[in-house]
C-alpha positions as CSV (number, residue, x, y, z in Angstrom):
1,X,182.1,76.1,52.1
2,X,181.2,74.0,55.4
3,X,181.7,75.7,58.5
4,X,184.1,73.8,60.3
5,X,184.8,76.3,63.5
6,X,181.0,76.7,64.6
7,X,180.0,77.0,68.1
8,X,177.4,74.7,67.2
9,X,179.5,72.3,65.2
10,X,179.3,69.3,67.9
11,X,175.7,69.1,67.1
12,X,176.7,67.8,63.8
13,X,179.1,65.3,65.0
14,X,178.5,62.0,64.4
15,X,175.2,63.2,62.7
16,X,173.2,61.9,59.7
17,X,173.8,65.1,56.7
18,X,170.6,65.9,55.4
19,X,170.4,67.7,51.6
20,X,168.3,70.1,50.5
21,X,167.8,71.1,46.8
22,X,167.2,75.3,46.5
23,X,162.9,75.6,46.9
24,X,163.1,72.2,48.9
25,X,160.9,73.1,52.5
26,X,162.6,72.1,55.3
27,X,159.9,72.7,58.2
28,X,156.1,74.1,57.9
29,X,154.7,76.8,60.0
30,X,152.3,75.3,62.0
31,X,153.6,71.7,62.2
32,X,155.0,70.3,65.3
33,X,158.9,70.7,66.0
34,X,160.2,67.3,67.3
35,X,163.2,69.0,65.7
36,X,165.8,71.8,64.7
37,X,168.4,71.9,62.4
38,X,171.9,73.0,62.4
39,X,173.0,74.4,59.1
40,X,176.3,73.0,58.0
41,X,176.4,74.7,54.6
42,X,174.1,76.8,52.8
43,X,171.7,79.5,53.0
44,X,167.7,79.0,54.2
45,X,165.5,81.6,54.6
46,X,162.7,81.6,57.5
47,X,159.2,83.3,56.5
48,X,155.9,83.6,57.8
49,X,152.7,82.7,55.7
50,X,149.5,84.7,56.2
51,X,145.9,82.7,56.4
52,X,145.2,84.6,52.6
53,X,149.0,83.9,51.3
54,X,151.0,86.6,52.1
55,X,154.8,85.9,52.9
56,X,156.8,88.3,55.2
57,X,160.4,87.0,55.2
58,X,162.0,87.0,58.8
59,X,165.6,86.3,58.1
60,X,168.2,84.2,56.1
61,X,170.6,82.2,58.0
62,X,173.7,80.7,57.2
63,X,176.0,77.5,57.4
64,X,177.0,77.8,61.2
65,X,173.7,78.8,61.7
66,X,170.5,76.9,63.9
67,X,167.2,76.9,62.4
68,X,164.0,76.0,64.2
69,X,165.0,75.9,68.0
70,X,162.8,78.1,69.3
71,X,159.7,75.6,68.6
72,X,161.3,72.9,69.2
73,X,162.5,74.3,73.1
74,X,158.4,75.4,74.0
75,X,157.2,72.7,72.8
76,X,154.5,74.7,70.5
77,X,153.5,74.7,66.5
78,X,156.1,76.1,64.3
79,X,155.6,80.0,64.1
80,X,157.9,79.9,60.9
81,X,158.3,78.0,57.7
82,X,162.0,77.0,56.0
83,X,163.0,76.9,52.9
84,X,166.3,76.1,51.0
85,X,167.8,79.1,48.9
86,X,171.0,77.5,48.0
87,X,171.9,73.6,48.4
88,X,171.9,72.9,51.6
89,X,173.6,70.3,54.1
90,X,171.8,70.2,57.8
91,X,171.4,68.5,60.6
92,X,168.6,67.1,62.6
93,X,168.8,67.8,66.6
94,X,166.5,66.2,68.6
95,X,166.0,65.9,72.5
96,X,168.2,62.5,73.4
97,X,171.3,64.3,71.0
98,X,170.9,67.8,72.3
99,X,170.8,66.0,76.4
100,X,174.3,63.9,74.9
101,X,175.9,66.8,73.1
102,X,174.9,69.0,76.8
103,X,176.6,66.5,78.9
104,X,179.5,66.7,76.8
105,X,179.3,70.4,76.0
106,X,178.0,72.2,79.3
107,X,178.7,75.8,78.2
108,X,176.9,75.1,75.0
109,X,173.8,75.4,77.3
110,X,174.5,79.1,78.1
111,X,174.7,79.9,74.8
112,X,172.0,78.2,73.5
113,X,170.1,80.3,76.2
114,X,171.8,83.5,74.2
115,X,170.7,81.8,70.5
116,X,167.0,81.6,71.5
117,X,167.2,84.8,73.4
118,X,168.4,86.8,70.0
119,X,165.6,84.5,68.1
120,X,163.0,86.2,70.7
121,X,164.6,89.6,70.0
122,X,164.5,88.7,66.3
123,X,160.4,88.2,66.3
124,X,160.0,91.1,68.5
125,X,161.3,93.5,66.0
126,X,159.3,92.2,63.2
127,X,156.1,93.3,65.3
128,X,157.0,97.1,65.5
129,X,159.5,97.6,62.9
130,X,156.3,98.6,60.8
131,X,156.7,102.3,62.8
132,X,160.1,102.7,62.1
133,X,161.9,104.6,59.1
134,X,163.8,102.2,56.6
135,X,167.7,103.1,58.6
136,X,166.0,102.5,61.8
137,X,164.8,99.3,60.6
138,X,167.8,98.2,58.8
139,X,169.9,99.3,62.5
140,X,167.6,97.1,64.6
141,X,168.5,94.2,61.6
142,X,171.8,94.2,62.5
143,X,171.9,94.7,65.9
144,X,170.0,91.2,66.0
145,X,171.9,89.4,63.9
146,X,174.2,86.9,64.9
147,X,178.1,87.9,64.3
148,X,181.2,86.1,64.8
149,X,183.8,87.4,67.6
150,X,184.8,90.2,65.5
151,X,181.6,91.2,64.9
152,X,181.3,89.9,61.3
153,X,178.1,88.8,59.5
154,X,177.3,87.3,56.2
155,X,174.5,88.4,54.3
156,X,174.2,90.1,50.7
157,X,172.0,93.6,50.8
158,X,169.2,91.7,49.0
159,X,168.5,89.6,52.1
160,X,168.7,92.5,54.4
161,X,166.2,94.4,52.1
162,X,164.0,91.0,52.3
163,X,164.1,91.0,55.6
164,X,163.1,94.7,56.6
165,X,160.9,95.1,53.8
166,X,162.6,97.5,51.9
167,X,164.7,98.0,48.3
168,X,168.1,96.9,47.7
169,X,169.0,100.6,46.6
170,X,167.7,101.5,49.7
171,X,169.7,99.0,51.7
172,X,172.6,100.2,50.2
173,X,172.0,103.9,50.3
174,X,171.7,103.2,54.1
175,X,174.6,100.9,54.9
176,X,176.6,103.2,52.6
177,X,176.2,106.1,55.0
178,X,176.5,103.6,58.2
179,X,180.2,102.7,56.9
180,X,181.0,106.1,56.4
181,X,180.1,107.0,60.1
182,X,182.3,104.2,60.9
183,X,179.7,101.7,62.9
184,X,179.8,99.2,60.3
185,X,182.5,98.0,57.4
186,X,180.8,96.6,54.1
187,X,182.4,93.5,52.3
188,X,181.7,91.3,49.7
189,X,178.2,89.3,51.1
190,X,179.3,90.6,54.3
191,X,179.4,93.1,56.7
192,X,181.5,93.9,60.0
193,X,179.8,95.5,62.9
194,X,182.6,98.5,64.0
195,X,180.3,100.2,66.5
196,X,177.7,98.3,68.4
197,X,177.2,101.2,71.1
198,X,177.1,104.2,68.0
199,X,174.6,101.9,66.4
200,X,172.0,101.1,69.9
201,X,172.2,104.8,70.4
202,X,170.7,106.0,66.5
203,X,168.2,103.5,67.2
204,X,166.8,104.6,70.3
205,X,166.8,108.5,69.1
206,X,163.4,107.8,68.0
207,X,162.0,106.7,71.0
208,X,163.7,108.9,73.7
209,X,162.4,111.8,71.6
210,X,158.7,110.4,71.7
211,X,159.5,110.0,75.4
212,X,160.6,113.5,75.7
213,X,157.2,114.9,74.4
């Protein structure tokens, strides 16, 4: 299903739909980004490739989503690769249609400011989340995952596990026990986020206590 009520959605306008088969690459780590992409349908999931082959995947994104702005804004080698995991329909951005779509859109550069900003916060976590226990990890997921206005998110307890680098039983062992504390709701391939503040605060337990010592 397209998403027809994105924030981003003017980027697409008048735009040339690019398709991607599920597998197909859609940017290379280390390449240059003249480029990113808004997702009008689909799912891609980002990943970073060690020099001797190993894959850590950073997140999945969504239709509604951007993909590969945070290269593309510094001007620097792709940190991250893309792939396709379902068909996917996207969009090219580059400099002279993000200035036009700006002109037209001012706002849209605030948030785009908050996009890369949560893309920062994103890459951040990956580099510590290795000293963290599997429900602190999959609470700082969340927290830095982009919602709607009601605080809902689309993802499937597979990509979470992905993400964090733990089991699907154990993503659903610990989401289980956040909806029944009443900071998040579970759905179908989707969650709601009830209780941002409850959430923040049973992340930073950890460190006030090592603080505290």
């Amino acid at each position: 299903m397209e998403q027809l009520h994105s924030i981003w959605a003017p980027l697409a306008e008048n735009g040339r739909v690019k398709e991607k088969e599920p597998g197909q690459l859609i940017y290379l780590q280390d390449t240059r980004a003249e480029e990113f992409y808004y997702i009008v349908s689909g799912t891609v999931k980002c990943f970073i490739s060690s020099s001797d082959g190993d894959e850590r995947i950073l997140t999945f994104h969504h239709g509604g989503e951007l993909i590969g702005e945070a290269s593309f804004f510094d001007r620097k080698p792709r940190v991250s690769s893309a792939v396709a995991v379902t068909r996917c329909k996207l969009v090219a951005v580059d400099r002279p249609r993000l200035e036009q779509v700006f002109a037209l859109h001012p706002s849209m550069a605030v948030s785009m400011l908050e996009y890369l900003a949560r893309t920062i916060r994103l890459l951040s976590s990956h580099v510590d989340s290795a000293f963290l226990q599997a429900d602190k990890r999959i609470a700082r997921h969340l927290l830095t995952m982009s919602s709607g206005a009601d605080g809902s998110m689309r993802c499937t307890h597979e990509e979470i596990g992905a993400s964090v680098g733990v089991s699907r039983v154990t993503v659903s062992r610990v989401l289980g026990e956040f909806d029944r504390q009443g900071w998040i709701k579970t759905g179908y391939k989707s969650l709601k986020l009830m209780n941002r503040p409850a959430l923040e605060h049973f992340l930073q337990q950890d460190r006030d206590a090592v603080q505290n010592r």
